[in-house]
C-alpha positions as CSV (number, residue, x, y, z in Angstrom):
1,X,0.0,0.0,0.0
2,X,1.5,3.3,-1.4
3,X,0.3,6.0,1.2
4,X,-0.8,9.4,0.0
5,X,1.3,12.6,-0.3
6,X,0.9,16.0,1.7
7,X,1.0,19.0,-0.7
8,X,4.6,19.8,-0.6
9,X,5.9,16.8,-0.1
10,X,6.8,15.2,-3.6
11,X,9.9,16.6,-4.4
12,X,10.9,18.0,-1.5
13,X,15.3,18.6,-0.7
14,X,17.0,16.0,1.3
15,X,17.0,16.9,5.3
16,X,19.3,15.6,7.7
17,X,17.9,14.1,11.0
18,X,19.2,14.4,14.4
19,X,20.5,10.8,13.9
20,X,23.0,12.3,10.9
21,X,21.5,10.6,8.6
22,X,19.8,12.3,5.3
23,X,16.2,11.1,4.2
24,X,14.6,12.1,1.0
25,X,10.9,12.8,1.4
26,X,9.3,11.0,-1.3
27,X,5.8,10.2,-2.8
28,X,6.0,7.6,-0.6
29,X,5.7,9.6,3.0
30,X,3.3,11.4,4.2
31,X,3.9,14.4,6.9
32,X,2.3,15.4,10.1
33,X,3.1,17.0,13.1
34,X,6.4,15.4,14.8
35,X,6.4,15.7,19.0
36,X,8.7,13.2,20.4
37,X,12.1,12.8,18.3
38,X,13.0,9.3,17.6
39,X,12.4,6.3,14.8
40,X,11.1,3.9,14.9
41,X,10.8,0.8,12.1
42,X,8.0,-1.5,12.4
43,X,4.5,-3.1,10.9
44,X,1.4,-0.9,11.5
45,X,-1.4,-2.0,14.1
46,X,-4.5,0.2,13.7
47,X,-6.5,1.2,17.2
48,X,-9.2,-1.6,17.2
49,X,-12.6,0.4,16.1
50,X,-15.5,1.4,18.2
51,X,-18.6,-1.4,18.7
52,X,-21.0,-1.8,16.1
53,X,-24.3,-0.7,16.9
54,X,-27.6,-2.1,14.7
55,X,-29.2,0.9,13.1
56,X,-32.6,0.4,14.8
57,X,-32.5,-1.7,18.0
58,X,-36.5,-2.8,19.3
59,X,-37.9,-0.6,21.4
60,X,-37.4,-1.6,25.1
61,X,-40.5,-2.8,26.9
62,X,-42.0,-0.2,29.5
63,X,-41.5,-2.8,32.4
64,X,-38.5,-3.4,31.3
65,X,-37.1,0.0,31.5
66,X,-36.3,0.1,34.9
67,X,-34.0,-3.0,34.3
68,X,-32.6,-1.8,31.0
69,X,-31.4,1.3,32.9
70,X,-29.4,-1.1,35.5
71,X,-27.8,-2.6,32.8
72,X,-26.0,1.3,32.2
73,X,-24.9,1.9,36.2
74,X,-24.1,-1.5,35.9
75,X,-21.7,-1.5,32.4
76,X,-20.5,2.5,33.9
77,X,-19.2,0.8,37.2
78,X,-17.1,-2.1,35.5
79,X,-16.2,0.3,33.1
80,X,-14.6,2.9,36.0
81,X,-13.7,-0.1,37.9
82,X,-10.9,-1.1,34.9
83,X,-9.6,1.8,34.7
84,X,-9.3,2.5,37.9
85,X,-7.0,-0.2,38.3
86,X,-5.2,0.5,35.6
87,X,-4.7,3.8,37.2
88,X,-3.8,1.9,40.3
89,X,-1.3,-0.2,38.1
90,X,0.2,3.1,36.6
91,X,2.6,6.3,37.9
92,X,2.4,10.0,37.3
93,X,0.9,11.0,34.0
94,X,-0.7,8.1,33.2
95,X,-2.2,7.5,36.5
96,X,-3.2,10.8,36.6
97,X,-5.4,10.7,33.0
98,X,-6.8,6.7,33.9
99,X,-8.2,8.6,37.8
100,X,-9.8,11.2,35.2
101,X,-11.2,9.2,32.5
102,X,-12.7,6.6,35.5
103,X,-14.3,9.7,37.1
104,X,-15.5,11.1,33.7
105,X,-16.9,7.8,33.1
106,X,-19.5,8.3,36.3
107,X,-20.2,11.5,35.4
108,X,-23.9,12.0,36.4
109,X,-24.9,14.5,33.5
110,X,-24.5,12.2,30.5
111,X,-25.3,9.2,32.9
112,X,-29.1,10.8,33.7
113,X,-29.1,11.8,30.2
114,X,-29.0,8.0,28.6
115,X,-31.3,6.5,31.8
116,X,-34.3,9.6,30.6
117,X,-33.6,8.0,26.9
118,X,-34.1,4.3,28.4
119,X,-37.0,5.7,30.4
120,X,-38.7,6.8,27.1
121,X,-38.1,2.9,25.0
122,X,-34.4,3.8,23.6
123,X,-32.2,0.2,24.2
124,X,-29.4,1.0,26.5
125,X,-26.5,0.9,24.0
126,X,-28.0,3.8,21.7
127,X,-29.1,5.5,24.9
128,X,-25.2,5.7,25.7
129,X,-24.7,6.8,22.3
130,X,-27.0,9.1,22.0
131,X,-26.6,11.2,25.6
132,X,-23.0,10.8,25.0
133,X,-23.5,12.6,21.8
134,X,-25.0,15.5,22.8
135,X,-22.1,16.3,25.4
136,X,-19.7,15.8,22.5
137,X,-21.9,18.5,20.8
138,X,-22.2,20.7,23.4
139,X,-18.4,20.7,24.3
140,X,-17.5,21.3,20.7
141,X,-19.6,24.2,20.6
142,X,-17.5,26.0,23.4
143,X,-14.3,24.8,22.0
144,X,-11.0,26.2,23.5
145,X,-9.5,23.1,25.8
146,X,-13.2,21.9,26.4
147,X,-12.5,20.4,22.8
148,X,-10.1,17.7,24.5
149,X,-12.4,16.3,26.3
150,X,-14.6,14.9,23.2
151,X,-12.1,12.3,23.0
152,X,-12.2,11.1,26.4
153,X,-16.3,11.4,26.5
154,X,-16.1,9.3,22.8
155,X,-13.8,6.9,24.3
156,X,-16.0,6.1,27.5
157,X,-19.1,6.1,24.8
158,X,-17.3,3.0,23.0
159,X,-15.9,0.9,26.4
160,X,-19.5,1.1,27.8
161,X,-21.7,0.2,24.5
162,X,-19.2,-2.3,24.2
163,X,-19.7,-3.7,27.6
164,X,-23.8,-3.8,27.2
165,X,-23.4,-5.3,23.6
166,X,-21.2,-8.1,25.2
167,X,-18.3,-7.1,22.3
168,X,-14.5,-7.3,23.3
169,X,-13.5,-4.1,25.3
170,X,-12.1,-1.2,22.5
171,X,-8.6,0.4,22.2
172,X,-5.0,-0.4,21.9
173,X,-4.1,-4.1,20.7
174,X,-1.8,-6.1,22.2
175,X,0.7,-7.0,18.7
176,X,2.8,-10.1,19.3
177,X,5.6,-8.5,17.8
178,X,7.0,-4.6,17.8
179,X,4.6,-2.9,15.7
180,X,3.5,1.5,14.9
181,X,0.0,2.1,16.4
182,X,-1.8,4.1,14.4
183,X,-5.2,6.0,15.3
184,X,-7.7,8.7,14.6
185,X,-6.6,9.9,17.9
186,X,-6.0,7.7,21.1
187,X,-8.0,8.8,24.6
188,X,-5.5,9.1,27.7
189,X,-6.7,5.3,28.5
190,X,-5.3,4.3,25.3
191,X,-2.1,5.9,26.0
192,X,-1.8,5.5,29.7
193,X,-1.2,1.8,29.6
194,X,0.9,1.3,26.4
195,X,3.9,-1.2,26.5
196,X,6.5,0.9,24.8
197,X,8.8,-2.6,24.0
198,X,5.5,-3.4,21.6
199,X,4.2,0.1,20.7
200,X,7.6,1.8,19.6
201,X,6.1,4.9,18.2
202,X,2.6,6.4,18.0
203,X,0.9,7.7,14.7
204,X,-2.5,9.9,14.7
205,X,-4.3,11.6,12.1
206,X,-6.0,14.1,15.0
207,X,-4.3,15.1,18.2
208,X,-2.3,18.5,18.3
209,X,1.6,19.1,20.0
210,X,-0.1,19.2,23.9
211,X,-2.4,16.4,23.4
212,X,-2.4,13.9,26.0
213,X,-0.8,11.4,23.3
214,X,2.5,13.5,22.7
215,X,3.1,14.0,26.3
216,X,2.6,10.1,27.4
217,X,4.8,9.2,24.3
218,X,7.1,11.9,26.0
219,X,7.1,9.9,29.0
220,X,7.4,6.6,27.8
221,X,10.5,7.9,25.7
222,X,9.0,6.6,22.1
223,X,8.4,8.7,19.2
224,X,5.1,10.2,18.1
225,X,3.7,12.2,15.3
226,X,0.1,13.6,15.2
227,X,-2.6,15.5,13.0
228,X,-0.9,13.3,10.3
229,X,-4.3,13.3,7.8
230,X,-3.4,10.9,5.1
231,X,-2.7,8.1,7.2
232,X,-5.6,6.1,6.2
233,X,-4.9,4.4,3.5
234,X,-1.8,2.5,5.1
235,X,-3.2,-1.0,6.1
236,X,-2.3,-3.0,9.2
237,X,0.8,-4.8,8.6
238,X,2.4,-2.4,6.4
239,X,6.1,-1.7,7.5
240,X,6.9,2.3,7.7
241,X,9.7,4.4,9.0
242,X,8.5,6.7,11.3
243,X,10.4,10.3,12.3
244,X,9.0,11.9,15.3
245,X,11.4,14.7,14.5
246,X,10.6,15.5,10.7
247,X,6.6,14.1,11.5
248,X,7.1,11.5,8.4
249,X,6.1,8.6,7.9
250,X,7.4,6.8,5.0
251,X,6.3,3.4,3.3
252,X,8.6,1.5,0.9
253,X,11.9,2.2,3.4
254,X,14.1,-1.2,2.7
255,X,14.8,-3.6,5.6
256,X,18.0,-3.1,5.2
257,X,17.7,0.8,5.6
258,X,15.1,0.8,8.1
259,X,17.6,-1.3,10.5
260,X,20.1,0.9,9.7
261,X,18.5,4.0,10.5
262,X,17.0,2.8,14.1
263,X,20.3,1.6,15.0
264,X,21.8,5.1,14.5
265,X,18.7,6.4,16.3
266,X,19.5,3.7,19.3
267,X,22.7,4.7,19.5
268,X,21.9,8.8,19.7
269,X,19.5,7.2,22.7
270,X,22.1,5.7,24.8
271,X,24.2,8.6,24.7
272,X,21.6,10.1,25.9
273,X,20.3,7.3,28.4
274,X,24.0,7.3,29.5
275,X,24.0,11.2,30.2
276,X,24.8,12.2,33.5
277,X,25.2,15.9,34.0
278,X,25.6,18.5,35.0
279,X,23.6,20.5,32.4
280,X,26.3,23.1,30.6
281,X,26.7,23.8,27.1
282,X,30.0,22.5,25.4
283,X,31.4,25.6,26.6
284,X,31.2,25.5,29.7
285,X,27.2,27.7,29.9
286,X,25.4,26.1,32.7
287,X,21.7,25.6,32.5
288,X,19.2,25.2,35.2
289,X,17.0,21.6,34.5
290,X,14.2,20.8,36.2
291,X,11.2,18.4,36.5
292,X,7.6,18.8,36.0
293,X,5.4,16.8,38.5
294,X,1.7,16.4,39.7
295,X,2.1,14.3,43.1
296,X,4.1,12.9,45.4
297,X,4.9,9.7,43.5
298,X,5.6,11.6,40.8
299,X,8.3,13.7,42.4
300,X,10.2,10.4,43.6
301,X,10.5,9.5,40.2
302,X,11.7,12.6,39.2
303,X,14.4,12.9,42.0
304,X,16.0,9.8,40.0
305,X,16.0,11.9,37.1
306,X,19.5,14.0,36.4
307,X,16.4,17.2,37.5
308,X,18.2,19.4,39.8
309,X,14.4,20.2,41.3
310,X,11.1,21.5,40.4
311,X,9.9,23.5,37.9
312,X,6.7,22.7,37.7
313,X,4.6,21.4,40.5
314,X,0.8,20.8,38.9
315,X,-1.2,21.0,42.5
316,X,-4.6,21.2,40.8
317,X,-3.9,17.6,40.0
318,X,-4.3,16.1,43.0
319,X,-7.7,17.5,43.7
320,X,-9.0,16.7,40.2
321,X,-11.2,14.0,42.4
322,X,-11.4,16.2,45.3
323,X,-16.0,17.2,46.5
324,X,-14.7,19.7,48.4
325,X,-11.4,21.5,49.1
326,X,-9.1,19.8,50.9
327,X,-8.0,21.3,54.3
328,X,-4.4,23.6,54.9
329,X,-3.4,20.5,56.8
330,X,-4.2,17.9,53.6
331,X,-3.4,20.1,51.5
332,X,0.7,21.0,53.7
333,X,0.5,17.1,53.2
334,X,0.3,16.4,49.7
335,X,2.8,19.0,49.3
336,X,5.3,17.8,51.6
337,X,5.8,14.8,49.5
338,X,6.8,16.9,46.9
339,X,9.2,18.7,48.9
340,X,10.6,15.7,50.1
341,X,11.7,14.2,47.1
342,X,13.8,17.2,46.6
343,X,15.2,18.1,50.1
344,X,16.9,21.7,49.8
345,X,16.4,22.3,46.2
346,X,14.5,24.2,44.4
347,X,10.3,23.3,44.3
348,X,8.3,26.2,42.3
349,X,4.5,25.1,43.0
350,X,1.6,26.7,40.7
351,X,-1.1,27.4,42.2
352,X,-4.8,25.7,41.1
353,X,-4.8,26.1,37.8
354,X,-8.6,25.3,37.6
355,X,-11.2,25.7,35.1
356,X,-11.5,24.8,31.2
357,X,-9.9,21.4,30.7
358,X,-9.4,20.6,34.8
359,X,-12.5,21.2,36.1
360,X,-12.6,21.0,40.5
361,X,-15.8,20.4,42.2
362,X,-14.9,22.9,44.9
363,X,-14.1,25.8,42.4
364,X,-16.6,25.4,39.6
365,X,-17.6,28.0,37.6
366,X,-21.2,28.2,35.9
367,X,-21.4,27.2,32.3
368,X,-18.8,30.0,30.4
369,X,-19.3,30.3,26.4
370,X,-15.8,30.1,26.1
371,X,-13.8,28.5,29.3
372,X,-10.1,28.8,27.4
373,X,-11.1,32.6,27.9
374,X,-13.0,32.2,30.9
375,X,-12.4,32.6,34.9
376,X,-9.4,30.2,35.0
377,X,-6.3,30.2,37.1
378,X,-5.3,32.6,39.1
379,X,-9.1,34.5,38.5
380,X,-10.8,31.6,40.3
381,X,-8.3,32.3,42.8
382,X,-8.4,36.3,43.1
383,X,-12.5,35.7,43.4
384,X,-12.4,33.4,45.9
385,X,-9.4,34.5,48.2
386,X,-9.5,31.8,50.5
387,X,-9.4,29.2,47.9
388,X,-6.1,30.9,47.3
389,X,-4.5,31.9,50.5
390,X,-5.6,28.3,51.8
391,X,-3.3,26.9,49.5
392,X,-0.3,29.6,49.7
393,X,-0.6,28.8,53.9
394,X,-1.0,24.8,53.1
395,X,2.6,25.6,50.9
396,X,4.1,28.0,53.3
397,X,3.5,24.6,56.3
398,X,4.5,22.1,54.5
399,X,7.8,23.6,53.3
400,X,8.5,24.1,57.3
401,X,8.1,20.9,58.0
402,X,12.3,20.1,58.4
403,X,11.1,16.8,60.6
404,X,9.9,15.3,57.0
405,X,12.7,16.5,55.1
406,X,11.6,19.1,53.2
407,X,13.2,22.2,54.3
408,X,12.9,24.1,51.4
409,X,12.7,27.3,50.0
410,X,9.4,27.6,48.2
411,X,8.7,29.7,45.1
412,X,5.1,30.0,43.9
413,X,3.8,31.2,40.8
414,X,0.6,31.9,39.6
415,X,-1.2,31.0,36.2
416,X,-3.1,32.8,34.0
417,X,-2.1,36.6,35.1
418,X,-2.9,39.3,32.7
419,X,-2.7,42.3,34.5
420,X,0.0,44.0,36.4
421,X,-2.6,44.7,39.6
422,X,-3.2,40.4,39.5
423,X,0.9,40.4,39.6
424,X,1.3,42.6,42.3
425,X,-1.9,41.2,44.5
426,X,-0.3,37.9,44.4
427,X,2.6,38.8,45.3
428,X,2.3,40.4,48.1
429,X,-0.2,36.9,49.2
430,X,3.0,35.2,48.8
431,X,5.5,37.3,50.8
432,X,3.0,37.7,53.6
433,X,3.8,33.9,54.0
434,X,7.4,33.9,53.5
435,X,7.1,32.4,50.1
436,X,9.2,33.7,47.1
437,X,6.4,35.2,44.5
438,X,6.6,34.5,40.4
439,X,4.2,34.0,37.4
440,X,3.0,32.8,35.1
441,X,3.9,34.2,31.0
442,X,1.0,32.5,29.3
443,X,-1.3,35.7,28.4
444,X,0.7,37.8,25.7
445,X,0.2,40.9,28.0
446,X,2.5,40.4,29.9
447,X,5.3,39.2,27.7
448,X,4.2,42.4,25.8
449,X,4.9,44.3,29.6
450,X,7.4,42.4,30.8
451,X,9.6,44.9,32.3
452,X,6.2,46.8,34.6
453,X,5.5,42.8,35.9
454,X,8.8,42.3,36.6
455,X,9.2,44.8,39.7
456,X,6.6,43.4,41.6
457,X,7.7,39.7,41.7
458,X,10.5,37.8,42.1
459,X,10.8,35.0,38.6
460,X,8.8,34.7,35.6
461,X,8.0,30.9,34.3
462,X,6.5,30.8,30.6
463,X,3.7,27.9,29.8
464,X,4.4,27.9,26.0
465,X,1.3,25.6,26.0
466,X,-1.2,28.5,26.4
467,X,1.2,31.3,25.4
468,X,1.2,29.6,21.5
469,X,-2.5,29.3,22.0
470,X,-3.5,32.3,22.8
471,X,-0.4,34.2,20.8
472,X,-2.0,32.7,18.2
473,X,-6.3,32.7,18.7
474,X,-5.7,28.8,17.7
475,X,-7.3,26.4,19.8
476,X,-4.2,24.3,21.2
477,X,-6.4,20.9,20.3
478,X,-7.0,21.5,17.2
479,X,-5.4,18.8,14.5
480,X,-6.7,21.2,12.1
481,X,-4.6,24.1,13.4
482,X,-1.2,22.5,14.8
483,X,0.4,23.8,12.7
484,X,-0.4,27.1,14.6
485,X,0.3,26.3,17.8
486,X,3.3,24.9,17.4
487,X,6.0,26.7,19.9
488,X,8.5,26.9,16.9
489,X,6.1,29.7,15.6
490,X,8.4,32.8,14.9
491,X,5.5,35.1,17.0
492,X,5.7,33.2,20.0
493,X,9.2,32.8,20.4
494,X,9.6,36.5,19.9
495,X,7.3,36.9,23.1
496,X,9.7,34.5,24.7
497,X,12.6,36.6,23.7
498,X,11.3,39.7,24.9
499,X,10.4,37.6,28.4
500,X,13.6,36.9,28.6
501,X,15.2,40.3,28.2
502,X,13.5,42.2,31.0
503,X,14.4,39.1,32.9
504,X,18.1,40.0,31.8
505,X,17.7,44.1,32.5
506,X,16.4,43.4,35.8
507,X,18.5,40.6,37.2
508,X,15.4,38.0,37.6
509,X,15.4,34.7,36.7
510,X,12.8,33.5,33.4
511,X,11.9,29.7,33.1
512,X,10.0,27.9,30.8
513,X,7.9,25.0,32.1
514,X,5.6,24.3,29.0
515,X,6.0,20.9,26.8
516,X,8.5,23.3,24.3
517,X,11.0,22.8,26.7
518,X,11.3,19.1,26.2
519,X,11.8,19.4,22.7
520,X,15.9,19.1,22.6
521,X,16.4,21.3,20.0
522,X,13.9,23.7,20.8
523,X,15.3,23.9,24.4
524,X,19.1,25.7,22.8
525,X,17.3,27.9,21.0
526,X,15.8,28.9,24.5
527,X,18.6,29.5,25.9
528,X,20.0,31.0,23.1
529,X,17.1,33.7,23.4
530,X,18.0,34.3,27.2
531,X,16.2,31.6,29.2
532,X,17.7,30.5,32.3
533,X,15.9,27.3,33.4
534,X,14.1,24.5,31.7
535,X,11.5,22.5,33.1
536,X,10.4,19.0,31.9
537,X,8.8,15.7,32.1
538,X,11.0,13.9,33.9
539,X,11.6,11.2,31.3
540,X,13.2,14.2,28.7
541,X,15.8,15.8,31.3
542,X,18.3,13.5,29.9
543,X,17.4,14.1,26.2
544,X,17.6,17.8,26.6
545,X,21.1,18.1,29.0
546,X,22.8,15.6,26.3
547,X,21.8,17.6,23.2
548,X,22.9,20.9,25.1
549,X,26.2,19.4,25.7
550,X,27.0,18.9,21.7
551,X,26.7,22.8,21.2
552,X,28.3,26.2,22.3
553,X,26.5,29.0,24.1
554,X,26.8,31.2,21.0
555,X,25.6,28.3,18.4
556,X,22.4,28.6,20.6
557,X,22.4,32.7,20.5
558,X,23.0,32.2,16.7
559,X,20.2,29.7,16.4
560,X,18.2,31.9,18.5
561,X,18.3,35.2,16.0
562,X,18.0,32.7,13.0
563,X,14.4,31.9,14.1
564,X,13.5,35.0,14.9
565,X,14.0,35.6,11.3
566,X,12.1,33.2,10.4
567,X,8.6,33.0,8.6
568,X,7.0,30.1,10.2
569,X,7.2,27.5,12.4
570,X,8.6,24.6,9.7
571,X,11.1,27.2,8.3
572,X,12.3,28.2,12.0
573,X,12.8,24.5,13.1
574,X,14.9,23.7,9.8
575,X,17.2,26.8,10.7
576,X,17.6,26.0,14.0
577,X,18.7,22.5,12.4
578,X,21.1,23.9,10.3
579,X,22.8,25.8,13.3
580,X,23.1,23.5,15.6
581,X,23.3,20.1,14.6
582,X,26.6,18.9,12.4
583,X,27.1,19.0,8.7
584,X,28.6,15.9,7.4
């Protein structure tokens, strides 16, 4: 099977891949959008489809009804019951999604929805379908990061028709032999639980850079390309060579060549498995890496990372189950576990970064036309001032806590500030408690006013995740516009590099914590632009210290200034390229 071409792609020059060797795109490939470097060289397995329904099923009895709408609590509960231990099973990230998708999976509204369908004759599977369907609907309506959530709500929609139809349970196959999976796009309970010695890259034709697919493949180390359209007409078993750094997948690659190339691409991975530290450029430039985390577990794992600390500490995380808030003293608990992990070093904890896609019970707001634009972050926060000062006190006890080994200096930073009032309100919250203030660069405003932020807190850290999105008014889940909100875009790394230089005028440090930092090349044209920490999963601390240590301090200014040039996002990542990776 010959796969189809992207426009552009026939006839395209010869590129050279991280691995040094050069590729050819050819009729033969097709392009989407590459997230975690790597290649991979295997048969294709395809997602296993959704259930099949019958397009009219009898009309259910009226004493029967009450039964028929058991059978839906009753396939919901074994549904949330699996992955719930999976999430058990798992660590970190993929704990984190399973614990989410379970509890979406009992969600009362589309639950109440599908029983009033049953109540009026509708069989249970199409009763599923149906409410499902008009959540799917409604959250594509409001768009923004609510848009993520369609493919968790779709995935639930197929486990649980497939439980009441009695069919095998959907998703990810389990290939007897190394194998590509490919997919429309996968739900986090496809991803959470994938064997990466039998799934050794991922391929979607939806998904966007932040997608939970490209940061699980971040985590599990294997390469991944998404919104790659024109992968349908590859069939299972068909050999390709996929490059998570290019985003091509090509069919027609020889044995012979496709060995060759993953054995070069094996060997860049040791030397980077093999890296050590500490994190300098070849010249001698030190640079500050750190971990992201969400929980305690989490942490641990991180502290056997080459991290040097925190970066990122996701609190909102551990509440995402949470009826009610959690008390200072649960709360200094939960925290404390961080801290531990990373006795004396540096922990910078944002706080609840609720609303759009991470809805808490306890800080809900009502139904918003647009959430990505909504009261989010630091507004739920600022609204309700205990919700915020509870958690900067729960931070300020826990980090005092020497007897459990924390005894750390805390720095606290706060998402989603716009306004130099918001800044300054915050931080004065935080230095009332001893804590060291900083914020969040994700609204263009205050990249755009850096230097009048900058005196009224201590550090800037930059989410590149929301800062492409809303640099760009491109929904950041979008397959249809990744493109756009891809961090190489020339527009939002200029905001970076302006971020960066009031940082360097006034002596304060400027971090970035969003996925753009994970991205090895993108992370020495980071520092080239002036930023002087790096925060990561833990999985790509290695990738990113090894990568900095093949390159001087000025290739990465020179890099820096060549995409600042640059016209776009594809034409910025191949001068990068050129700069700092060597020319046979």
């Amino acid at each position: 099977m010959t796969a189809q071409t992207t426009p552009g792609d026939a006839g395209a020059e010869a590129s050279e891949t991280p691995t040094g060797s050069i590729t050819t795109r050819t009729p033969d490939s097709v392009t989407g959008t590459g997230v975690v470097p790597g290649i991979a060289f295997a048969p294709v397995v395809w997602k296993q489809g959704r259930p099949e329904l019958t397009p009219r099923m009898p009309e259910v009895p009226e004493e029967n009804r009450e039964a028929e709408a058991g059978r839906i609590e009753q396939a919901v509960e074994t549904v949330a019951t699996r992955l719930e231990h999976r999430a058990s099973q798992a660590t970190g990230v993929a704990s984190e999604v399973l614990s989410a998708t379970a509890s979406l999976c009992r969600d009362r509204g589309w639950r109440r929805a599908a029983v009033k369908n049953v109540k009026r004759g509708t069989a249970a599977p199409q009763a599923v379908s149906a409410a499902i369907a008009q959540f799917i609907t409604q959250f594509e309506k409001l768009g923004g990061l609510m848009a993520e959530r369609t493919t968790d709500l779709r995935d639930i929609r197929d486990r649980v028709v497939a439980e009441l139809l009695g069919q095998p349970e959907p998703g990810v196959p389990t290939p007897d032999t190394p194998s590509v999976l490919f997919a429309d796009d996968l739900a986090p309970a496809d991803t959470a639980g994938l064997d990466p010695t039998l799934i050794t890259a991922l391929v979607t034709q939806l998904g966007g850079p932040t997608s939970h697919t490209a940061i699980i493949a971040r985590q599990l180390g294997i390469p991944c390309i998404v919104a790659a359209s024109r992968i349908a007409s590859i069939d299972d078993g068909v050999e390709v060579l996929v490059d998570g750094t290019t985003g091509t997948i090509t069919v027609g690659v020889s044995q012979e060549e496709g060995r060759r190339l993953v054995e070069e691409d094996a060997a860049r991975r040791e030397a980077v498995r093999s890296w050590r530290g500490p994190a300098r450029t070849r010249d001698g430039r030190d640079v500050e890496l750190l971990a992201n985390v969400q929980d305690g577990a989490g942490a641990r794992k991180a502290a056997e990372s080459q991290a040097t600390g925190v970066g990122l500490f996701r609190t909102e995380l551990c509440f995402l189950n949470s009826e009610s808030e959690p008390s200072v003293s649960e709360q200094a608990r939960i925290y404390g576990e961080v801290f531990a992990a990373f006795p004396g070093k540096k922990v910078v904890v944002r706080t609840l970064d609720a609303g759009s896609d991470k809805p808490l019970a306890f800080a809900n707001m009502e139904d918003e036309e647009n959430p990505a634009l909504g009261v989010r972050g630091v507004r739920i926060g600022l609204r309700d001032v205990d919700l915020l000062t509870n958690q900067l006190d729960a931070v300020a006890e826990a980090a005092g806590k020497r007897e459990q080994g924390a005894d750390v200096q805390p720095w606290v930073m706060a998402p989603m500030i716009a306004t130099v009032p918001e800044a300054k309100r915050f931080a004065d919250l935080a230095r009332e408690r001893g804590i060291k203030p900083g914020i969040m660069v994700e609204v263009p405003s205050v990249a755009l006013l850096a230097p009048r932020f900058l005196p009224h807190v201590d550090f800037f850290s930059i989410g590149t995740n929301d800062l492409s999105q809303y640099t760009m008014a491109a929904d950041r889940m979008s397959p249809h516009l990744a493109t756009l909100t891809d961090p190489w875009q020339p527009a939002v790394l200029t905001l970076i590099a302006m971020t960066a230089d009031a940082g360097r005028e006034a002596g304060k440090p400027v971090g970035v914590c969003g996925e753009a930092a994970a991205d090895p090349l993108l992370a020495c044209v980071l520092v080239g632009l002036g930023v002087t920490s790096l925060s990561m999963a833990a999985s790509a601390v290695s990738g990113v210290g090894a990568q900095l240590a093949t390159v001087t301090f000025e290739q990465c200014e020179q890099a820096a200034q060549a995409v600042l040039d640059a016209t776009d996002s594809a034409s910025a990542r191949e001068r990068a390229r050129k700069v700092l990776t060597p020319q046979e």
